[in-house]
C-alpha positions in Angstrom: 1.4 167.3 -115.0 2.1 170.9 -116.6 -0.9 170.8 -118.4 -3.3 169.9 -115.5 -1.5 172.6 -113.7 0.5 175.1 -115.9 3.9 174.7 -115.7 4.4 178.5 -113.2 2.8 175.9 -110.5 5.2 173.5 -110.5 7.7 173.5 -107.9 11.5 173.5 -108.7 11.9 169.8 -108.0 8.9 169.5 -110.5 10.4 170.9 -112.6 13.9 168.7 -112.7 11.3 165.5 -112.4 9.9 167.4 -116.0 13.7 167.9 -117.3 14.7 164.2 -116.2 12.0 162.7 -118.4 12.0 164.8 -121.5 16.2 164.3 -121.3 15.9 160.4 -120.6 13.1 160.4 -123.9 15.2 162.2 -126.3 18.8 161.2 -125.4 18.4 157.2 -123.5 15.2 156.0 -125.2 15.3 157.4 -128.4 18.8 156.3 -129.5 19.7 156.5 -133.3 19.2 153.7 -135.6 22.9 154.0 -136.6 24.1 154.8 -133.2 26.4 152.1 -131.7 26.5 152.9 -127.7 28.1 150.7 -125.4 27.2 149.9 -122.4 29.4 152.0 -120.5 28.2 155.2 -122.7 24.4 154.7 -121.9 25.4 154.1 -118.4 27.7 157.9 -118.5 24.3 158.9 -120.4 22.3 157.8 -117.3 25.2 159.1 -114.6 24.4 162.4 -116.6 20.5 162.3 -116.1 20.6 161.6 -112.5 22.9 164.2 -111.9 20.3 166.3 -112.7 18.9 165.7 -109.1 20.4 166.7 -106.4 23.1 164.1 -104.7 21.6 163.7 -101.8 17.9 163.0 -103.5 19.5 159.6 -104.8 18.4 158.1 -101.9 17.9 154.4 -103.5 21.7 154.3 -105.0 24.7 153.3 -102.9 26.5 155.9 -101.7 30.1 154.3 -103.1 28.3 154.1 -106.6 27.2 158.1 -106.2 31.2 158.6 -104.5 32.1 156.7 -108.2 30.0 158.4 -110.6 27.8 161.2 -110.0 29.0 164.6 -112.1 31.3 162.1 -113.3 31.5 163.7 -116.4 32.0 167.3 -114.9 35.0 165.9 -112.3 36.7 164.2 -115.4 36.6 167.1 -117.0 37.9 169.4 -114.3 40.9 167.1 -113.3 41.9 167.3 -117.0 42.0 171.2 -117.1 44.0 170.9 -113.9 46.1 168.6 -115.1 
């Protein structure tokens, strides 16, 4: 899409669907050979990705699985500083 376009004509959301699919390429897809992720680290991996988009833009996920997981990462983080 940039290059029918140029990337200054994309819109902001554009630009995170852009984002979204060079991240999901280089850290989902293209896993290591000698990388051993479990399943519940590619699914943190694709909790990360999505939270790329804005929360309320996840309009196909159930809200109790966004409540659970989106910025999970971040929040997990935070409480332990605050702890």
């Amino acid at each position: 899409m940039k290059a029918v376009v140029g990337e200054e004509a994309l819109t902001d959301e554009d630009r995170l669907f852009l984002e979204f699919h060079d991240r999901f390429e280089a850290e989902f897809v293209k896993q290591d050979l000698m990388e051993n992720r479990t399943i519940f680290q590619s699914l943190d991996k694709a909790w990360d990705l999505l939270s790329l988009f804005p929360k309320e833009k996840l309009t196909k996920i159930k809200k109790a699985h966004k409540d659970n997981f989106y910025m999970r990462e971040k929040r997990v983080f935070d409480e332990r500083r605050n702890a």
